[in-house]
C-alpha positions in Angstrom: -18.2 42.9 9.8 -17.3 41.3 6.8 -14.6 41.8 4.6 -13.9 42.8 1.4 -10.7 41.3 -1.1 -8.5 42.3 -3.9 -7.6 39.3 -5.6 -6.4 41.2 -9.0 -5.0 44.5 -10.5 -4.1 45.5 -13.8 -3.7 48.1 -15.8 -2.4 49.9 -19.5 0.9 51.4 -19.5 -0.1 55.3 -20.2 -0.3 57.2 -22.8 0.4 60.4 -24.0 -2.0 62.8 -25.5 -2.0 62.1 -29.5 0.3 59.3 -28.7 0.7 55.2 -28.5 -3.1 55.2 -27.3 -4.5 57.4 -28.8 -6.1 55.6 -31.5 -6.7 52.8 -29.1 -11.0 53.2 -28.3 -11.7 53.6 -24.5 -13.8 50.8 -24.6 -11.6 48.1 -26.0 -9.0 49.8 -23.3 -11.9 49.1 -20.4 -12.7 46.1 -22.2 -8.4 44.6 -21.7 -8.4 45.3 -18.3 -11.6 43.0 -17.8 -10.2 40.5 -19.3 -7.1 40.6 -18.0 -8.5 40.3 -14.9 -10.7 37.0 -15.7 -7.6 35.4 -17.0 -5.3 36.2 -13.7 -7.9 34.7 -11.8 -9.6 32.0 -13.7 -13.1 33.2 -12.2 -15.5 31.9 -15.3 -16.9 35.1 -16.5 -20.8 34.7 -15.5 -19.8 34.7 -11.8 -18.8 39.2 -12.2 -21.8 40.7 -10.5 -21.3 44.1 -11.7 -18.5 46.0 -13.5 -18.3 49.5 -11.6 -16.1 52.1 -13.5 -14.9 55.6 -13.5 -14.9 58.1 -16.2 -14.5 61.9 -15.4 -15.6 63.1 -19.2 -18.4 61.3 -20.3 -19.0 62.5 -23.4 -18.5 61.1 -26.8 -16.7 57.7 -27.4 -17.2 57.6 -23.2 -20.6 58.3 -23.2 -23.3 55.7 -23.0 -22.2 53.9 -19.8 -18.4 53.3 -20.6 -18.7 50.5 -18.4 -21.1 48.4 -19.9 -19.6 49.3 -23.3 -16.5 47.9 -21.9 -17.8 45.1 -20.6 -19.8 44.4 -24.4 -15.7 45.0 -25.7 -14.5 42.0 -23.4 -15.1 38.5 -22.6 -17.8 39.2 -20.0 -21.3 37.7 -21.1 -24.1 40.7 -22.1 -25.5 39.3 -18.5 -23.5 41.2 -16.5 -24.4 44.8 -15.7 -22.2 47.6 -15.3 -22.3 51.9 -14.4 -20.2 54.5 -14.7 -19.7 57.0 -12.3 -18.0 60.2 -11.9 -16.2 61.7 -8.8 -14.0 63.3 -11.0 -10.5 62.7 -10.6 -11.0 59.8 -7.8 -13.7 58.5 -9.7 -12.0 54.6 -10.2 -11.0 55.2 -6.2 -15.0 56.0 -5.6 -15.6 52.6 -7.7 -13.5 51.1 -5.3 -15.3 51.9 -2.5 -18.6 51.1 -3.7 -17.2 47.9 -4.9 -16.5 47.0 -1.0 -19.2 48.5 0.5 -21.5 46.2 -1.8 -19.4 42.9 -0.9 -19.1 43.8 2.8 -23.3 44.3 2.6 -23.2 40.9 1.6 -25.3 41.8 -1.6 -22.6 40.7 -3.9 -19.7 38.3 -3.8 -17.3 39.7 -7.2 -17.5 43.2 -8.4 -14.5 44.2 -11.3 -13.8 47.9 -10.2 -11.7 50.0 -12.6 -11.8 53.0 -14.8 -10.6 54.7 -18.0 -10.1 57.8 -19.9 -9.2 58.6 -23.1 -7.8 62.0 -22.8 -6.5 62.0 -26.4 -10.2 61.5 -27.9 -12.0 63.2 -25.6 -9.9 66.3 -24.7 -10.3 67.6 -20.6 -13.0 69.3 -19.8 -15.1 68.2 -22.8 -18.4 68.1 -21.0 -18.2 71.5 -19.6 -17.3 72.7 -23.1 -20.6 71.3 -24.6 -22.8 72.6 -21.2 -21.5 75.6 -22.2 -22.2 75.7 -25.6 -25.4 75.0 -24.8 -25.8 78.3 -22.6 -26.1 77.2 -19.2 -23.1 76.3 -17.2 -23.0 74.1 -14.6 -22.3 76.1 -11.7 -26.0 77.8 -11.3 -27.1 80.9 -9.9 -27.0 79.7 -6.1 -23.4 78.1 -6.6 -22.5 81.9 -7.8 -24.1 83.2 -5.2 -22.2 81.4 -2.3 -19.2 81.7 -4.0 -19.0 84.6 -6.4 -16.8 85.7 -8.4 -15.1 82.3 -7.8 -14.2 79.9 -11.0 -13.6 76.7 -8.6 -9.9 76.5 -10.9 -8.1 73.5 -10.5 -4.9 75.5 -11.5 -5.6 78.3 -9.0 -6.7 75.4 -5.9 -3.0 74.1 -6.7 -2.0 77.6 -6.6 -3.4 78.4 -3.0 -2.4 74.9 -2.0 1.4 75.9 -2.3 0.8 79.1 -0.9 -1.2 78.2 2.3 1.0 75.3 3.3 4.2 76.8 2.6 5.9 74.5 -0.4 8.2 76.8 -2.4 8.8 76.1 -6.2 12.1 74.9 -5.3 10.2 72.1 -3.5 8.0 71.6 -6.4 10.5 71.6 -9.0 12.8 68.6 -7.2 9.4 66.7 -6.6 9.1 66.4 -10.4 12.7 65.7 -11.0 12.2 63.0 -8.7 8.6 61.6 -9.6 10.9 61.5 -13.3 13.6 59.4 -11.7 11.6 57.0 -9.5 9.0 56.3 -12.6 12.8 55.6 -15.1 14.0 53.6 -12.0 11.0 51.8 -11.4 10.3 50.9 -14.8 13.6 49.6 -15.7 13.6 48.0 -13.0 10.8 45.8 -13.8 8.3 47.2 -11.0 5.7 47.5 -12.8 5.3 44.2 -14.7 2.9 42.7 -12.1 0.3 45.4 -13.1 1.2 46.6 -16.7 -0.9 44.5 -19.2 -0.1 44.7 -22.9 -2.0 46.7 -25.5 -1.6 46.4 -29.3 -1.2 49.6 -30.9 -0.7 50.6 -35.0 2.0 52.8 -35.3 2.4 55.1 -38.2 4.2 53.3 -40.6 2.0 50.1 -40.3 3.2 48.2 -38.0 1.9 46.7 -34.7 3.7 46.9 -31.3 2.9 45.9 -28.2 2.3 49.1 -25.7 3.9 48.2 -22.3 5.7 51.3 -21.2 4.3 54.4 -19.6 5.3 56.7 -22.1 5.1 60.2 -20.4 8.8 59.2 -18.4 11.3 61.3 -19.4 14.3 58.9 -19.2 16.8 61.8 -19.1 14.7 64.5 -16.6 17.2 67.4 -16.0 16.6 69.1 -12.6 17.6 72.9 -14.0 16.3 72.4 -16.3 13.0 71.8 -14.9 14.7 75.0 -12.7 14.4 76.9 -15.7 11.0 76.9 -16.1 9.2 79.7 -15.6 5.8 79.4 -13.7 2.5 80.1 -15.4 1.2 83.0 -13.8 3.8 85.2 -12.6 5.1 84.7 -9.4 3.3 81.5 -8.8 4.4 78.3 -8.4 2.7 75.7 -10.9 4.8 75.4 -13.8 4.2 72.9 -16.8 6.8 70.5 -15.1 5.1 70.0 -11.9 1.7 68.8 -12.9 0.1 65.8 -13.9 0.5 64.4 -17.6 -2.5 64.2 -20.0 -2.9 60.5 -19.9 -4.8 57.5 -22.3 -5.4 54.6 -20.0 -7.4 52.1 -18.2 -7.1 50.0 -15.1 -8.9 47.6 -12.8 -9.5 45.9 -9.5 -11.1 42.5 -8.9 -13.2 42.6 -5.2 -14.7 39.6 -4.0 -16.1 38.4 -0.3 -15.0 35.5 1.7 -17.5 33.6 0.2 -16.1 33.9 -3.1 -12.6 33.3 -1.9 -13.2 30.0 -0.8 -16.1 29.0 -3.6 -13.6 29.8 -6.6 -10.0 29.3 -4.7 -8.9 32.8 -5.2 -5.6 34.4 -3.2 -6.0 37.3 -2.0 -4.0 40.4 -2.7 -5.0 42.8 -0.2 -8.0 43.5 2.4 -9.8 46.9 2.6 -8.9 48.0 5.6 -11.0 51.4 5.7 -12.6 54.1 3.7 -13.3 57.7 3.8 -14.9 60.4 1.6 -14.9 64.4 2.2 -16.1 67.4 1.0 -13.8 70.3 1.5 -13.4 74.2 0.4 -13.9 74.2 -3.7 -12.4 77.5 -3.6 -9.4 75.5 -2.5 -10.4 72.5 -4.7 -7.6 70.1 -3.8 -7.2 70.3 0.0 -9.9 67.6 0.4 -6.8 64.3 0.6 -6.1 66.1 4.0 -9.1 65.3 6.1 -10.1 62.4 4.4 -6.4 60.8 5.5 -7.2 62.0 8.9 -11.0 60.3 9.1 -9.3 57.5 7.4 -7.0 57.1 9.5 -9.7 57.9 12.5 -11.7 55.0 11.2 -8.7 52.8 11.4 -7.3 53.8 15.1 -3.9 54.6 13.0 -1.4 56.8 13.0 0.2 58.0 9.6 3.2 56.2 11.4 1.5 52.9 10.9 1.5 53.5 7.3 4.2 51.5 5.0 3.4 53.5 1.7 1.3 56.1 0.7 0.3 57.1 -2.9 -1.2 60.6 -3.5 -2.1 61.7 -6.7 0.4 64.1 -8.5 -2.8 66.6 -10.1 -0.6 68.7 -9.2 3.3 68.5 -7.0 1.7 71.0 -4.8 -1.0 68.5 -3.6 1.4 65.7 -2.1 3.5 67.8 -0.4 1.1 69.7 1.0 -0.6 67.0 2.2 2.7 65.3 3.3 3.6 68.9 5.7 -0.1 68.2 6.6 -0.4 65.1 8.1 3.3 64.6 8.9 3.9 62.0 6.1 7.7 60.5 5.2 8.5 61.8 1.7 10.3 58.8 1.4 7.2 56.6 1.6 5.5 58.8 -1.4 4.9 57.5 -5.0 8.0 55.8 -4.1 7.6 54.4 -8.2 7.1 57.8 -9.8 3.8 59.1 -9.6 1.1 61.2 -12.0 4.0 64.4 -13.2 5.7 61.0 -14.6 3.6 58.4 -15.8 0.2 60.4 -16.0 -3.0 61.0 -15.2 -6.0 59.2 -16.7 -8.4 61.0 -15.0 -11.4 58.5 -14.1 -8.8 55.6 -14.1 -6.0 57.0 -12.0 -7.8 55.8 -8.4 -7.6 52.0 -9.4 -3.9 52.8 -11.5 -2.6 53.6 -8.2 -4.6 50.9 -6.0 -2.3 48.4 -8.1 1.1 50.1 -8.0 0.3 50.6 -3.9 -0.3 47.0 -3.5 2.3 45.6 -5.5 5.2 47.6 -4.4 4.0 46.5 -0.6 4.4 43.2 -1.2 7.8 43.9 -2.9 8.9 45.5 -0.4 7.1 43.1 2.6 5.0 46.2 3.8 1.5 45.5 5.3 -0.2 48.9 5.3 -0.9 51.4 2.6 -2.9 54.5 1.6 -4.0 56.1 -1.0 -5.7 59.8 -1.8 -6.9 61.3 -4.4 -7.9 64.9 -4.3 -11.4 65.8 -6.7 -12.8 68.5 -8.4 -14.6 70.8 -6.6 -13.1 70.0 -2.7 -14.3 66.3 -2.9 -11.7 63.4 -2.0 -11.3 59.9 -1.4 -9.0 58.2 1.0 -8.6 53.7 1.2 -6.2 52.0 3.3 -5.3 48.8 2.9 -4.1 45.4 4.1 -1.6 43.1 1.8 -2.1 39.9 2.6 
């Protein structure tokens, strides 16, 4: 079979709601990451034969096809075609995937797979909003009918997710403390200067600065006093400490075939070594990263033994660590640089965000296998493990 390449990744250092980004228009974000990307590799422009992006709220300044807007916002020539596509919060993962299953059809030889979402300008769950001031929501009358009285709640799934697998609050609450540390210890550490590219952003007074640090981090995290939190519903576990950040950001993947290796003397990164993609219980919502890591890992003849790193998005703290009692994971080898509770959550380009950090702390480290998971609205999730080469 032939394979597909990741010869790039980049992405913004996030942003938080109404901050350093905020101002910053998703498609000249979308548009960066492109062109970060060309430069890196020195692939002339005309050779990208798609641009395959994920937004989760397409609406507004993200409607219109993001990612040809993005790719009109960079140095790409109008020639080159692009779609946006929503599998909610995996949606840059999904881009991923289609990006290697088009290369490994032998169709096309360079695909730029990324996403972005400008949570700042287009608040979550904007589209829903509008459906429903337009009277008719988007879960019909047989949705309602196979599941009534259910709300499909992303809050509640993360909810039942603590409360089926057994992680306590306790457990929750030193999961954010650490995802704090590990994104400050990371980040000073240089870790992410592989990925991060610069964006110029107008502050206040004037002045121009160049954004280059996640800016959700807090620097001095206090673990009682993430304690002292008290949960959102009573007696529940999901407190405003151990979810994900609303995040402004963009990121992106370069995929390429053999053929394109060789014709434009590209190095490659890392090798898709296998895919999945699951439905599971909506009611649940965000259970689906469990089976999809175990057909992933089906479809690779591994074990989650074989597995160097693993990056599972922080939606919610209850989702790793679920998945991590799950499948039997090392909670050592988990966002090892912080994960989503620290440096955010940028919706449709959090799949590709964490592609990068994967492979580049592999190859810091010398590892050779890693995976990634994403759980999606509505039970959906995507799982990708890879080779660095």
């Amino acid at each position: 079979m032939a394979e597909a390449y990741i010869v790039a990744a980049v992405r913004t250092a996030g942003g938080k709601k109404n901050g350093r980004l905020s101002k910053t228009h998703p498609a000249d974000m979308g548009g960066k990451v492109i062109d970060a990307l060309i430069e890196r590799t020195g692939l002339p422009a005309d050779k990208v034969d798609d641009v395959i992006y994920g937004c989760v709220s397409q609406i507004g300044p993200q409607t219109f096809n993001v990612a040809r807007t993005s790719i009109l916002s960079s140095c790409l020539p109008e020639s080159v075609p692009g779609v946006s596509i929503d599998r909610q919060c995996g949606s840059s993962q999904q881009a991923i995937h289609f990006a290697a299953q088009a290369v490994m059809s032998g169709t096309q030889d360079v695909i730029i797979a990324g996403g972005v979402e400008s949570m700042s300008q287009v608040p979550i769950g904007s589209p829903a909003v509008a459906v429903k001031e337009m009277g008719s929501p988007f879960d019909g009358v047989e949705i309602s009918k196979r599941y009534p009285g259910e709300h499909f709640s992303q809050f509640n799934g993360a909810e039942r997710m603590a409360e089926k697998y057994g992680v306590s609050k306790e457990e929750l609450d030193q999961f954010a403390y650490d995802s704090h540390k590990r994104g400050a210890a990371a980040t000073e550490a240089g870790r992410f200067k592989d990925e991060i590219i610069p964006i110029t952003v107008t502050l206040e007074d004037g002045s121009q600065e160049e954004h280059v640090v996640d800016e959700g981090i807090r620097w001095e995290a206090d673990l009682a006093a993430i304690k002292a939190l008290n949960p959102l519903v009573d007696g529940g576990y999901i407190s405003a400490a151990n979810a994900s950040q609303i995040t402004d950001g963009a990121s992106a993947l370069m995929i390429v075939s053999e053929k394109a290796l060789k014709e434009f003397g590209l190095t490659p990164l890392a090798r898709i070594h296998a895919m999945s993609v699951v439905g599971s219980d909506p009611t649940m919502v965000l259970e689906g990263p469990i089976p999809a890591t175990e057909k992933v890992l089906a479809a690779a003849g591994m074990t989650i033994g074989d597995i160097d790193l693993y990056e599972v998005n922080e939606a919610f703290g209850s989702v790793p660590l679920a998945w991590m009692k799950a499948v039997g994971a090392d909670y050592d080898k988990l966002n090892v640089n912080g994960g989503a509770q620290a440096l955010g959550h940028p919706l449709g380009g959090t799949g590709t965000k964490l592609m990068g950090t994967l492979i580049y702390e592999l190859k810091r480290r010398g590892g050779k296998y890693g995976l990634l998971a994403i759980c999606e609205g509505l039970g959906t999730a995507n799982a990708t493990i890879i080779e660095v080469l």
